[in-house]
mmCIF entry with sequence, helices, sheets and N, C-alpha, C, O atoms, coordinates in Angstrom:
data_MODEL
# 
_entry.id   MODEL 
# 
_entity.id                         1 
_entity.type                       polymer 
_entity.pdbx_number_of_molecules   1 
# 
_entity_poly.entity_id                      1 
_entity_poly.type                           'polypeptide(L)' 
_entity_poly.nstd_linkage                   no 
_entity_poly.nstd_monomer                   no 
_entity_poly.pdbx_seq_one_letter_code       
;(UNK)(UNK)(UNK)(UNK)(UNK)(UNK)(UNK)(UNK)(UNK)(UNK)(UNK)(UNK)(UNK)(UNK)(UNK)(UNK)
(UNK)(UNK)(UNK)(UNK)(UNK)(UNK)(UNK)(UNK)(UNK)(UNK)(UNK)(UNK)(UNK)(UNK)(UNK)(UNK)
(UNK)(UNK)(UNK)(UNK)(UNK)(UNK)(UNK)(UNK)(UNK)(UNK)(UNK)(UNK)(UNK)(UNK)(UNK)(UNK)
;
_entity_poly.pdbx_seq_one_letter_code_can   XXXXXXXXXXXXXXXXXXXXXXXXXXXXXXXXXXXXXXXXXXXXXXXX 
_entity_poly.pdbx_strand_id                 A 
# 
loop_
_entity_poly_seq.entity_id 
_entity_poly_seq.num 
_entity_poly_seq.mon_id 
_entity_poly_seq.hetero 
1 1  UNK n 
1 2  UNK n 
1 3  UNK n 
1 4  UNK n 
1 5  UNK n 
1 6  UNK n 
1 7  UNK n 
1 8  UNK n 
1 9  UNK n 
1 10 UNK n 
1 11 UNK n 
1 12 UNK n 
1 13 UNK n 
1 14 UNK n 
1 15 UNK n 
1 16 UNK n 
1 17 UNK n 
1 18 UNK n 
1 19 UNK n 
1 20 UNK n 
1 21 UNK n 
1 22 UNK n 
1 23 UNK n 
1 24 UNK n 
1 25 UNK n 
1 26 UNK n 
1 27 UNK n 
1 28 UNK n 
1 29 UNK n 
1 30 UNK n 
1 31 UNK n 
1 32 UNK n 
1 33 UNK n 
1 34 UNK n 
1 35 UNK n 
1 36 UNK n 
1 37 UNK n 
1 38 UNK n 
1 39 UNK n 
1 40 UNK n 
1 41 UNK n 
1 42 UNK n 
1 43 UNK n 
1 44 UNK n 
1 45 UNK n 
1 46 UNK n 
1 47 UNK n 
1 48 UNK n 
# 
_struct_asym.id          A 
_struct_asym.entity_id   1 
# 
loop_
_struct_conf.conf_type_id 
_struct_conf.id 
_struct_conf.pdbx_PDB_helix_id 
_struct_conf.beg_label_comp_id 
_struct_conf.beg_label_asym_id 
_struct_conf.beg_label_seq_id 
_struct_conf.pdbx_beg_PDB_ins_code 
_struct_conf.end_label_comp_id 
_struct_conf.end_label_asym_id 
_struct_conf.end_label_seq_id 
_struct_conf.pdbx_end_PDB_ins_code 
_struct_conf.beg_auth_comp_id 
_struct_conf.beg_auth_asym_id 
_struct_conf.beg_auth_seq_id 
_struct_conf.end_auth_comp_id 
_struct_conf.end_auth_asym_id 
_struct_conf.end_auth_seq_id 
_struct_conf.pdbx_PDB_helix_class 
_struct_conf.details 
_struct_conf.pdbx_PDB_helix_length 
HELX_P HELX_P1 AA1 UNK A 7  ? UNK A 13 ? UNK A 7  UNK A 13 1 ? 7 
HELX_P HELX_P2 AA2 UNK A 23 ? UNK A 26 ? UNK A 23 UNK A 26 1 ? 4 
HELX_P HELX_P3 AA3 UNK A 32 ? UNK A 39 ? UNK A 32 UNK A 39 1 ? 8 
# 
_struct_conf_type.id          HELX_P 
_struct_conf_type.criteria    ? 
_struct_conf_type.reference   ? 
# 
loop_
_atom_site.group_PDB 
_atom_site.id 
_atom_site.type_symbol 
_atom_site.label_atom_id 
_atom_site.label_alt_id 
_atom_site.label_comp_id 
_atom_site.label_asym_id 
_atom_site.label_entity_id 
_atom_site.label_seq_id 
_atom_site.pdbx_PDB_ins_code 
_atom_site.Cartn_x 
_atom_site.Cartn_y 
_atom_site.Cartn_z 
_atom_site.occupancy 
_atom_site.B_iso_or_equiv 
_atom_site.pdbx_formal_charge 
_atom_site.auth_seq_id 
_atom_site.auth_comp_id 
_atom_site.auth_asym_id 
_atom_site.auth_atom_id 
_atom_site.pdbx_PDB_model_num 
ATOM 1   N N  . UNK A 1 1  ? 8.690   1.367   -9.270  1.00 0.00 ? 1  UNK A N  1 
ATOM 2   C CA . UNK A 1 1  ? 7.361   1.956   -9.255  1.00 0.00 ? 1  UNK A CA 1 
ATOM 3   C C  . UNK A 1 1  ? 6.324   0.845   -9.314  1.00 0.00 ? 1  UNK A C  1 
ATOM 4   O O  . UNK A 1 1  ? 6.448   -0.227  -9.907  1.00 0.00 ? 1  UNK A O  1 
ATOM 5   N N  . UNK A 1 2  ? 5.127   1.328   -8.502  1.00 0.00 ? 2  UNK A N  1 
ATOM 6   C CA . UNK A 1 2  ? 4.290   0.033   -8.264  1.00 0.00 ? 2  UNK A CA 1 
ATOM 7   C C  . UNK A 1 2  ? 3.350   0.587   -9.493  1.00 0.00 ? 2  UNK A C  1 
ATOM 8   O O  . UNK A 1 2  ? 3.366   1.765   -9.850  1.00 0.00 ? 2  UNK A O  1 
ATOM 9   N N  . UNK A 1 3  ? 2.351   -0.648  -10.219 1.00 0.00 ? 3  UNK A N  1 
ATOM 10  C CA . UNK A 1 3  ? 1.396   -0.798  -10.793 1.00 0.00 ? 3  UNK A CA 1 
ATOM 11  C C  . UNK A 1 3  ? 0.191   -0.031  -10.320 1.00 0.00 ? 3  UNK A C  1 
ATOM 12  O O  . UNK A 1 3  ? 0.242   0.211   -9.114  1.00 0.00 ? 3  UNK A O  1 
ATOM 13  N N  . UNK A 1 4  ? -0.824  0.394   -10.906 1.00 0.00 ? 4  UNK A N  1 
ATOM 14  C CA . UNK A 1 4  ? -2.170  0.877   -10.000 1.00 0.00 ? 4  UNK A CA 1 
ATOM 15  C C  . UNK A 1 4  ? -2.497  -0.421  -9.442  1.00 0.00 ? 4  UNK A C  1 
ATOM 16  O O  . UNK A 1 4  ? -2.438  -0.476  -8.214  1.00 0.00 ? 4  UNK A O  1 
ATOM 17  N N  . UNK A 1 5  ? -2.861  -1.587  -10.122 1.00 0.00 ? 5  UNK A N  1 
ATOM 18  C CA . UNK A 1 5  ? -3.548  -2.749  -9.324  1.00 0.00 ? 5  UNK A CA 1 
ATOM 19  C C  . UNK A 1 5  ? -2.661  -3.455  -8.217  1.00 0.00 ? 5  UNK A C  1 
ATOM 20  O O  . UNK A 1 5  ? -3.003  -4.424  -7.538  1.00 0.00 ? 5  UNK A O  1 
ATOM 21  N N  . UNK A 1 6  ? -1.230  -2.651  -8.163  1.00 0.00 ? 6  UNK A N  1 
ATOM 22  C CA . UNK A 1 6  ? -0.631  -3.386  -6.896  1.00 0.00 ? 6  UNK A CA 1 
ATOM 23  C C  . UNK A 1 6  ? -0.752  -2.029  -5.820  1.00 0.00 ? 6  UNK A C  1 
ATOM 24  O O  . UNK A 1 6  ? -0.455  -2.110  -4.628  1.00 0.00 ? 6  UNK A O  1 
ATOM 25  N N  . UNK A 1 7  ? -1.044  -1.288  -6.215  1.00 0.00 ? 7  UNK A N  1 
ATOM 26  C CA . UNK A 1 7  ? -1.320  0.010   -5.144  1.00 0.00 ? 7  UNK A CA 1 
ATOM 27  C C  . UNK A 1 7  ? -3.289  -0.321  -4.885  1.00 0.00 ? 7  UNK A C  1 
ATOM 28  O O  . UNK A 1 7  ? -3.862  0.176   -3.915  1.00 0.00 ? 7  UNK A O  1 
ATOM 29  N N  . UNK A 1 8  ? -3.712  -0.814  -5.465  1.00 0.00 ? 8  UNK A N  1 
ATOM 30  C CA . UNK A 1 8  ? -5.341  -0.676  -5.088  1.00 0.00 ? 8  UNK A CA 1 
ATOM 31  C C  . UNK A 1 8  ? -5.048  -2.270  -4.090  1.00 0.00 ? 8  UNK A C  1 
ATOM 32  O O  . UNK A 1 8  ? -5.732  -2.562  -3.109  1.00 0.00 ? 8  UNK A O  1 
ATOM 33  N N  . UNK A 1 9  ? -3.911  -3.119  -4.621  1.00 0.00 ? 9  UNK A N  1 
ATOM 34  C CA . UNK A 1 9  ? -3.889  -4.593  -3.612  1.00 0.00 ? 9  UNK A CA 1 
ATOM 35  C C  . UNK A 1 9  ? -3.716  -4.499  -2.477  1.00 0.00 ? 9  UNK A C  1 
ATOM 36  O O  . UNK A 1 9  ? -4.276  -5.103  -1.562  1.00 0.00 ? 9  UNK A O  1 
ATOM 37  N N  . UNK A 1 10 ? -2.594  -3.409  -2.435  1.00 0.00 ? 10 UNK A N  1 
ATOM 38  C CA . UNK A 1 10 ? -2.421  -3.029  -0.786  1.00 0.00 ? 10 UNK A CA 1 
ATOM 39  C C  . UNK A 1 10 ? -3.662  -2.204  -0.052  1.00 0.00 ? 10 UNK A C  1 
ATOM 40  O O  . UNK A 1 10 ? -4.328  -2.497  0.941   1.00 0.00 ? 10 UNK A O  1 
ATOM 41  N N  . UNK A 1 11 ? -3.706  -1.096  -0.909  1.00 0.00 ? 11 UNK A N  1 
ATOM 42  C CA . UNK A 1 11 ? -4.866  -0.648  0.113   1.00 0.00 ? 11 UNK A CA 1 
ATOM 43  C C  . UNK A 1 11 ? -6.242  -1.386  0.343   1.00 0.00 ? 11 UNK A C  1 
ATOM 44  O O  . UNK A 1 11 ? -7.109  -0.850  1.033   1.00 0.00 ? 11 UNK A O  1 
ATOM 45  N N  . UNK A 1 12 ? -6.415  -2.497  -0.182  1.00 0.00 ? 12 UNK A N  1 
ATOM 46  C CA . UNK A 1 12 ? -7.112  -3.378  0.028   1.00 0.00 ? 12 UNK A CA 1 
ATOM 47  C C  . UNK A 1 12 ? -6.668  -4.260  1.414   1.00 0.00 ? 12 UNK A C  1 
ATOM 48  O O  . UNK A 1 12 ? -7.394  -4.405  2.397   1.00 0.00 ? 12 UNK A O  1 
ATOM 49  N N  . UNK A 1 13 ? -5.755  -4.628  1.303   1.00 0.00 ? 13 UNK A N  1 
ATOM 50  C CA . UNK A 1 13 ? -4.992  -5.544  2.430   1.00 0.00 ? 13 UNK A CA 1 
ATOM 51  C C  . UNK A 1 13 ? -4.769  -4.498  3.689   1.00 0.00 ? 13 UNK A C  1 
ATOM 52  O O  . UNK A 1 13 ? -4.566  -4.969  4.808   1.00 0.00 ? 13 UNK A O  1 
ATOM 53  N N  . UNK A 1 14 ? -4.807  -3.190  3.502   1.00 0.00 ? 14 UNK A N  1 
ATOM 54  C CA . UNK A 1 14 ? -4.533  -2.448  4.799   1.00 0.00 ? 14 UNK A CA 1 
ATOM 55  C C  . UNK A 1 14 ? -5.850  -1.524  5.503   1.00 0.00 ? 14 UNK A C  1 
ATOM 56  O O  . UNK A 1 14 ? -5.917  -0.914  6.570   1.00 0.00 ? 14 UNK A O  1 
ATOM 57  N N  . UNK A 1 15 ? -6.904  -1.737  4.324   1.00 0.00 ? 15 UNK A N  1 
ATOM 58  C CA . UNK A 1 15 ? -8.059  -1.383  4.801   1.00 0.00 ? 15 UNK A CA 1 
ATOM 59  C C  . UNK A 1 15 ? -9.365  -1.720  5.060   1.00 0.00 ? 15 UNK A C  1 
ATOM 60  O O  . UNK A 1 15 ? -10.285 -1.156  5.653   1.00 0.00 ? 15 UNK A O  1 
ATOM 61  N N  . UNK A 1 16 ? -9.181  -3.254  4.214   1.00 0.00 ? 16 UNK A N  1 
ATOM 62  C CA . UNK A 1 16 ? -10.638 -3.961  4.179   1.00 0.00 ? 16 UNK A CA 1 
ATOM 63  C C  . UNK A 1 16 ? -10.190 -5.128  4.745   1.00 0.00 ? 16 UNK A C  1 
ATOM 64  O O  . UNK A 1 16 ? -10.985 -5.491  5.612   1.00 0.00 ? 16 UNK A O  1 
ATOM 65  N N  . UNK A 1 17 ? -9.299  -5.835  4.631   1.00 0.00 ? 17 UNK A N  1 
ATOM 66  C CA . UNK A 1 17 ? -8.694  -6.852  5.352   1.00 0.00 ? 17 UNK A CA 1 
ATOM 67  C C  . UNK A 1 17 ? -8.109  -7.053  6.665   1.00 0.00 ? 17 UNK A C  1 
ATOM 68  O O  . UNK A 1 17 ? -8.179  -8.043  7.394   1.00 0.00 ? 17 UNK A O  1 
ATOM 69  N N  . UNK A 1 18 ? -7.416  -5.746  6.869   1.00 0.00 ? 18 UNK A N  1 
ATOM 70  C CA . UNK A 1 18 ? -6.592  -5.079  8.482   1.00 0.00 ? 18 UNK A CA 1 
ATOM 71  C C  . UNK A 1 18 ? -5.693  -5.869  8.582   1.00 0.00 ? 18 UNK A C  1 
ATOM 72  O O  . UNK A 1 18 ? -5.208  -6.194  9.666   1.00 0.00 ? 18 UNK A O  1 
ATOM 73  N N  . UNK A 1 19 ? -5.327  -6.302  7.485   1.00 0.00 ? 19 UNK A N  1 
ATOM 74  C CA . UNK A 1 19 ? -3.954  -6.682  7.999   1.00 0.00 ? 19 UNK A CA 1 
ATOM 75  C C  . UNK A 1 19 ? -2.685  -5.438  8.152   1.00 0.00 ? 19 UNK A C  1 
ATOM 76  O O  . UNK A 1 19 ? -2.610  -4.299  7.692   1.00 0.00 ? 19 UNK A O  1 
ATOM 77  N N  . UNK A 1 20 ? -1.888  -6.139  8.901   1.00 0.00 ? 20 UNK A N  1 
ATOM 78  C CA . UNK A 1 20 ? -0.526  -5.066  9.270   1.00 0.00 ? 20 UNK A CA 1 
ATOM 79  C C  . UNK A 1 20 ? 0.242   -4.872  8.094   1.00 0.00 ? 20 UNK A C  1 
ATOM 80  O O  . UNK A 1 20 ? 0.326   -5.637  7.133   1.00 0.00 ? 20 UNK A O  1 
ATOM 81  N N  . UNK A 1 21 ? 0.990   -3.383  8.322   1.00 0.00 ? 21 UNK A N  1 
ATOM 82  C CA . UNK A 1 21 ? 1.767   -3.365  7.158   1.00 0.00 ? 21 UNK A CA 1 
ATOM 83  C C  . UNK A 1 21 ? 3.078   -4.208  7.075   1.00 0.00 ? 21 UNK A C  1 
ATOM 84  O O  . UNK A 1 21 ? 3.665   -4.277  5.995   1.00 0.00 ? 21 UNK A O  1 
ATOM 85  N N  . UNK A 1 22 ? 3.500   -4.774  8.045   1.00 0.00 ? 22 UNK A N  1 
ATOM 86  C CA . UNK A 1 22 ? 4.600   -5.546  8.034   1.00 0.00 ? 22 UNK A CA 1 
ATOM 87  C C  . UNK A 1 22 ? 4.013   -7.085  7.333   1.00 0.00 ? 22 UNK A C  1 
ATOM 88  O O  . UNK A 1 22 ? 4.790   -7.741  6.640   1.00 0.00 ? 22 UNK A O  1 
ATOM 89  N N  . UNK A 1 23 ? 2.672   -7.545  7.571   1.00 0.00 ? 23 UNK A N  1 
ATOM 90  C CA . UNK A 1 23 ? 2.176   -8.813  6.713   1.00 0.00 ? 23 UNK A CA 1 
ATOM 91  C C  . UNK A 1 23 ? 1.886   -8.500  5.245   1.00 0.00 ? 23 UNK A C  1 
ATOM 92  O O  . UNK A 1 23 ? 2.048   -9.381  4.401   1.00 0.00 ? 23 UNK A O  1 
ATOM 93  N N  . UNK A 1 24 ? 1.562   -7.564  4.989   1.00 0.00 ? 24 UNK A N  1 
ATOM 94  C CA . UNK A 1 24 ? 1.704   -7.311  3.382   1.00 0.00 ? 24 UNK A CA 1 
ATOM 95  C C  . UNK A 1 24 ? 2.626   -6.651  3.091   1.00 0.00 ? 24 UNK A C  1 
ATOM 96  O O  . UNK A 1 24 ? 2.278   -5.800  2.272   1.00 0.00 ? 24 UNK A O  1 
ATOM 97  N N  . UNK A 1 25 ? 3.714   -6.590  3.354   1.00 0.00 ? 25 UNK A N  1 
ATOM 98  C CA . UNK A 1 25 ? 5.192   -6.281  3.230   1.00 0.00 ? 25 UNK A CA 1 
ATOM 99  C C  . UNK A 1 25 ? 5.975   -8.235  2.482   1.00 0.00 ? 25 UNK A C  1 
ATOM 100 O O  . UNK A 1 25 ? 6.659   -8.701  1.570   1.00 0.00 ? 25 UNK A O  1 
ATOM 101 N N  . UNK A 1 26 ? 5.355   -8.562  3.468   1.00 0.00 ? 26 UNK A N  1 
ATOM 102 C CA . UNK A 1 26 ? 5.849   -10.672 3.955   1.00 0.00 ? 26 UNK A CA 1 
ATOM 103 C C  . UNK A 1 26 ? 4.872   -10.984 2.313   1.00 0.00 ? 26 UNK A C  1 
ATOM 104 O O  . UNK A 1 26 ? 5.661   -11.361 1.446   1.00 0.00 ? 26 UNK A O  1 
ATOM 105 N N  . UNK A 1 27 ? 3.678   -10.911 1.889   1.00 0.00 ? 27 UNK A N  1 
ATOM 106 C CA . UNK A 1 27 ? 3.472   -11.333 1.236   1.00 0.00 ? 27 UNK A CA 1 
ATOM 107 C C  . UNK A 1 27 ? 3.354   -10.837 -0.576  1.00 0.00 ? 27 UNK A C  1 
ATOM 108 O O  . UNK A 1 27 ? 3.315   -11.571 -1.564  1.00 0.00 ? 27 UNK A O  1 
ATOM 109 N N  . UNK A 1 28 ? 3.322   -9.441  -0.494  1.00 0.00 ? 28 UNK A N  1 
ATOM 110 C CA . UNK A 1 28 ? 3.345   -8.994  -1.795  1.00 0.00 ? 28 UNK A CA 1 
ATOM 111 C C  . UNK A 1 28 ? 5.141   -8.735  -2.010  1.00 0.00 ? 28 UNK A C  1 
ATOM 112 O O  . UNK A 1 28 ? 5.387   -8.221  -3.101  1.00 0.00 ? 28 UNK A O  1 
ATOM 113 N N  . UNK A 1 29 ? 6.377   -9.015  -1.144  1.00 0.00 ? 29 UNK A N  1 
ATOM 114 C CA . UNK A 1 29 ? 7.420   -9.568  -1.460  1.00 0.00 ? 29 UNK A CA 1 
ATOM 115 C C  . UNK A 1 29 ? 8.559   -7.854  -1.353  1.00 0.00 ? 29 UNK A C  1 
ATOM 116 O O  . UNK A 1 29 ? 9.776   -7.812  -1.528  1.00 0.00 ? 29 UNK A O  1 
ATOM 117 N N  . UNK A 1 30 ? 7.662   -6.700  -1.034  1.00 0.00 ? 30 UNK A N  1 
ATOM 118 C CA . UNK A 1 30 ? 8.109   -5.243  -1.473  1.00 0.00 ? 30 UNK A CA 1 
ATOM 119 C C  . UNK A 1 30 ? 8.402   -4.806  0.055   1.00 0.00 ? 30 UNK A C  1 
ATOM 120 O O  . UNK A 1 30 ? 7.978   -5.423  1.032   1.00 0.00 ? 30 UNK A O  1 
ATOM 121 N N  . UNK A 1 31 ? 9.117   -3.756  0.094   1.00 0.00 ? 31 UNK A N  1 
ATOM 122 C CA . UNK A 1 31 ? 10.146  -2.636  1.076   1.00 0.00 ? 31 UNK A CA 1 
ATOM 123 C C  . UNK A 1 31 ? 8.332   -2.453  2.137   1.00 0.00 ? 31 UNK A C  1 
ATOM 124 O O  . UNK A 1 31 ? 7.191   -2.265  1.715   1.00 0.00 ? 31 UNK A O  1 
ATOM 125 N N  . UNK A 1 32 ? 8.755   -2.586  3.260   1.00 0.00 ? 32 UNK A N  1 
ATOM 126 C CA . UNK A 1 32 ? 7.927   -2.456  4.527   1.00 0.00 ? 32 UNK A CA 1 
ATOM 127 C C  . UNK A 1 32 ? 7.995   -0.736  3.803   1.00 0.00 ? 32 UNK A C  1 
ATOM 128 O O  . UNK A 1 32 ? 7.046   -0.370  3.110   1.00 0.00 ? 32 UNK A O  1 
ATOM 129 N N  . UNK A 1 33 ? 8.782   -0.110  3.966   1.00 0.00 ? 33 UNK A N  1 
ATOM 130 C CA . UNK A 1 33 ? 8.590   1.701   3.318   1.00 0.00 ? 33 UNK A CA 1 
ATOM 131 C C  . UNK A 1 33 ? 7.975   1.545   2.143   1.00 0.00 ? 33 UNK A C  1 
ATOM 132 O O  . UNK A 1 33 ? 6.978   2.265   2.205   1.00 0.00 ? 33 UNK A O  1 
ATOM 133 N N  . UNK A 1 34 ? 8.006   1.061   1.209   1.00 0.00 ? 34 UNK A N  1 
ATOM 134 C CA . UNK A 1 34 ? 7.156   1.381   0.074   1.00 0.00 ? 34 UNK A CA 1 
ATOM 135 C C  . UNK A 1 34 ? 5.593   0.949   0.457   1.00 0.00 ? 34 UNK A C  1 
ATOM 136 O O  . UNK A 1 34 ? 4.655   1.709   0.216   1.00 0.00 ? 34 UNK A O  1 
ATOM 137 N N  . UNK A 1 35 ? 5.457   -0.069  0.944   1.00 0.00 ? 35 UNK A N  1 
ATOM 138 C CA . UNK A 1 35 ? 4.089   -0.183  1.642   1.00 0.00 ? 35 UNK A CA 1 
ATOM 139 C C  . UNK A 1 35 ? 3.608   0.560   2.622   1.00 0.00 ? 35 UNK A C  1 
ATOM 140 O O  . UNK A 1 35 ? 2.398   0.503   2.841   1.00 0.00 ? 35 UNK A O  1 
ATOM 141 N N  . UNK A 1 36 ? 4.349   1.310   3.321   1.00 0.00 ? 36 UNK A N  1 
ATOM 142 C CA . UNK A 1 36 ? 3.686   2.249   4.203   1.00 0.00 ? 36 UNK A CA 1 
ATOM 143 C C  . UNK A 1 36 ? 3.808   3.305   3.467   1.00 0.00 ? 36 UNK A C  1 
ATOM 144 O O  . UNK A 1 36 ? 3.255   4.191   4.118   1.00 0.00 ? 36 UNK A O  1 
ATOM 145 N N  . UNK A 1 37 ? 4.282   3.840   2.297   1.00 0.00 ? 37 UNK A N  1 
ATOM 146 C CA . UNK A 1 37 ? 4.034   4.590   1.684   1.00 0.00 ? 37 UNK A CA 1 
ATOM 147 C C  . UNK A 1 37 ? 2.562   4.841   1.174   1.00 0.00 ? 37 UNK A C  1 
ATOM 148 O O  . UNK A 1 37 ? 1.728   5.644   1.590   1.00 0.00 ? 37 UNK A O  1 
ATOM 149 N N  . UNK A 1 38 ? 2.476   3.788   0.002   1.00 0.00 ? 38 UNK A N  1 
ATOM 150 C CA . UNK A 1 38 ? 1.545   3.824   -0.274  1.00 0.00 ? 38 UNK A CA 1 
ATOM 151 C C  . UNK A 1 38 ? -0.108  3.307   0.396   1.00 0.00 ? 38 UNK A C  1 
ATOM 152 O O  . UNK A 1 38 ? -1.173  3.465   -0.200  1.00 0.00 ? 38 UNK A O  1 
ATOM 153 N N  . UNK A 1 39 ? 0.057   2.708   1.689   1.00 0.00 ? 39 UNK A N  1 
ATOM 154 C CA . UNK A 1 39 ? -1.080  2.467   2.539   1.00 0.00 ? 39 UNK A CA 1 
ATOM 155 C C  . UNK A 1 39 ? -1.720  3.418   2.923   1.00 0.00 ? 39 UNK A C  1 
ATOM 156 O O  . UNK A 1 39 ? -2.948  3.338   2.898   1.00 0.00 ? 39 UNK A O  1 
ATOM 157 N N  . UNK A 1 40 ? -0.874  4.984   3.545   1.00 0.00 ? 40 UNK A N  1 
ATOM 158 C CA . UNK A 1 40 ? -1.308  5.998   3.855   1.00 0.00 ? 40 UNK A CA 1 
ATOM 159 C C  . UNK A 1 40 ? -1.520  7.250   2.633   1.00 0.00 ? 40 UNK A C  1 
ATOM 160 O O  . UNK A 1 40 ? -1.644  8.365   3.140   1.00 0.00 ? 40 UNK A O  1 
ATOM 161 N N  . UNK A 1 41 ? -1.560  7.230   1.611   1.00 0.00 ? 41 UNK A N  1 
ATOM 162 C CA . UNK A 1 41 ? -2.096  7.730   0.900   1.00 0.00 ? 41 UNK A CA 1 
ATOM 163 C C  . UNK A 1 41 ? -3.268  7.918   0.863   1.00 0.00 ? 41 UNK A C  1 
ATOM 164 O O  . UNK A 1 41 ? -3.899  7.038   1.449   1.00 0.00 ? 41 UNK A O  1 
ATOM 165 N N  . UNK A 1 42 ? -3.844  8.673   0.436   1.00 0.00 ? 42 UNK A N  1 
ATOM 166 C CA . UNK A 1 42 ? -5.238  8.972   0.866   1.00 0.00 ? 42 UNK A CA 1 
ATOM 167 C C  . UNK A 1 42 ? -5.965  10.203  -0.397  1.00 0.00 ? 42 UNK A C  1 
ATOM 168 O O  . UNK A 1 42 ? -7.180  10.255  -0.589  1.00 0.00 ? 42 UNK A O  1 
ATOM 169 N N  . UNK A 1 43 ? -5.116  10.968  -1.030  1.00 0.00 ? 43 UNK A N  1 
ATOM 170 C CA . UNK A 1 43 ? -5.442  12.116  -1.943  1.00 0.00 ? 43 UNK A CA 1 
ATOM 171 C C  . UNK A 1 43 ? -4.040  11.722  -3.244  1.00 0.00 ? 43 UNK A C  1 
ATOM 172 O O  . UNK A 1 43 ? -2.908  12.152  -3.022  1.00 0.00 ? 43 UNK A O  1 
ATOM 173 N N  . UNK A 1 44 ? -4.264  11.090  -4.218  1.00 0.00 ? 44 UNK A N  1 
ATOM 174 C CA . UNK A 1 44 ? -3.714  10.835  -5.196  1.00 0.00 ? 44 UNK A CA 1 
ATOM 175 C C  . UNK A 1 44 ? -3.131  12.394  -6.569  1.00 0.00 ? 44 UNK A C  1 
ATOM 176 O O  . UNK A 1 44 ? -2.372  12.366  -7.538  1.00 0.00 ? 44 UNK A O  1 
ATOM 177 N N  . UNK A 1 45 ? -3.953  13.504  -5.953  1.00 0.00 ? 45 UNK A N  1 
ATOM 178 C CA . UNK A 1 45 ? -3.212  14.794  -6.969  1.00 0.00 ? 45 UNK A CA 1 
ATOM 179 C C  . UNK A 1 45 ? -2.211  15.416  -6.344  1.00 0.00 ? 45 UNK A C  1 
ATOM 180 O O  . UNK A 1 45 ? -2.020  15.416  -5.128  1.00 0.00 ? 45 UNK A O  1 
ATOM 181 N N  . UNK A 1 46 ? -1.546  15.965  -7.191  1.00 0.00 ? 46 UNK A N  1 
ATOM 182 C CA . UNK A 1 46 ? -0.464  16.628  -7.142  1.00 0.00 ? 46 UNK A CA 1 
ATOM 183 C C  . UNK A 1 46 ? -0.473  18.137  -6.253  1.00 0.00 ? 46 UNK A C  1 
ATOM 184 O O  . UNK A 1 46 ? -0.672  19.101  -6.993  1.00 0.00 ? 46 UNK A O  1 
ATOM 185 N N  . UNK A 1 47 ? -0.303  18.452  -4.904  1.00 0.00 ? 47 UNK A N  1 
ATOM 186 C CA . UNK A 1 47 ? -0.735  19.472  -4.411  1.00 0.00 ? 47 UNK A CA 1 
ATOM 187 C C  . UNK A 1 47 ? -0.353  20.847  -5.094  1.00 0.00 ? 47 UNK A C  1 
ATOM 188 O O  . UNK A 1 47 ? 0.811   21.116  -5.395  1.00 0.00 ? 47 UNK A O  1 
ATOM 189 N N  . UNK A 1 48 ? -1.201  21.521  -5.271  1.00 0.00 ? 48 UNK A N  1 
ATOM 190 C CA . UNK A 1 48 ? -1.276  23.037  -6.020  1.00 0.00 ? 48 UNK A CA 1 
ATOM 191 C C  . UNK A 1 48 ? -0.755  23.987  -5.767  1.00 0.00 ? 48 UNK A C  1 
ATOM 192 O O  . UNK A 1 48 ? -0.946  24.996  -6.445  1.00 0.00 ? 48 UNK A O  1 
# 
């Protein structure tokens, strides 16, 4: 399980930076799937 500040790092790196998800895969060291996991997130609650 990732940290909040390593989930706010990526979506930083995949939305303000543009880098690819395969380059912040290469540098924060984690599963190309767990980063595209959490890149496309977008609504953080639990659906109702």
């Amino acid at each position: 399980m990732l940290k909040t500040a390593q989930v706010e790092y990526i979506k930083d790196l995949w939305e303000n930076k543009g880098l690819s998800l395969r380059e912040i895969a290469r540098r924060t060291g984690k599963d190309f799937r767990t980063i595209q996991k959490f890149a496309y997130i977008d609504d953080w609650n639990p659906p109702v």
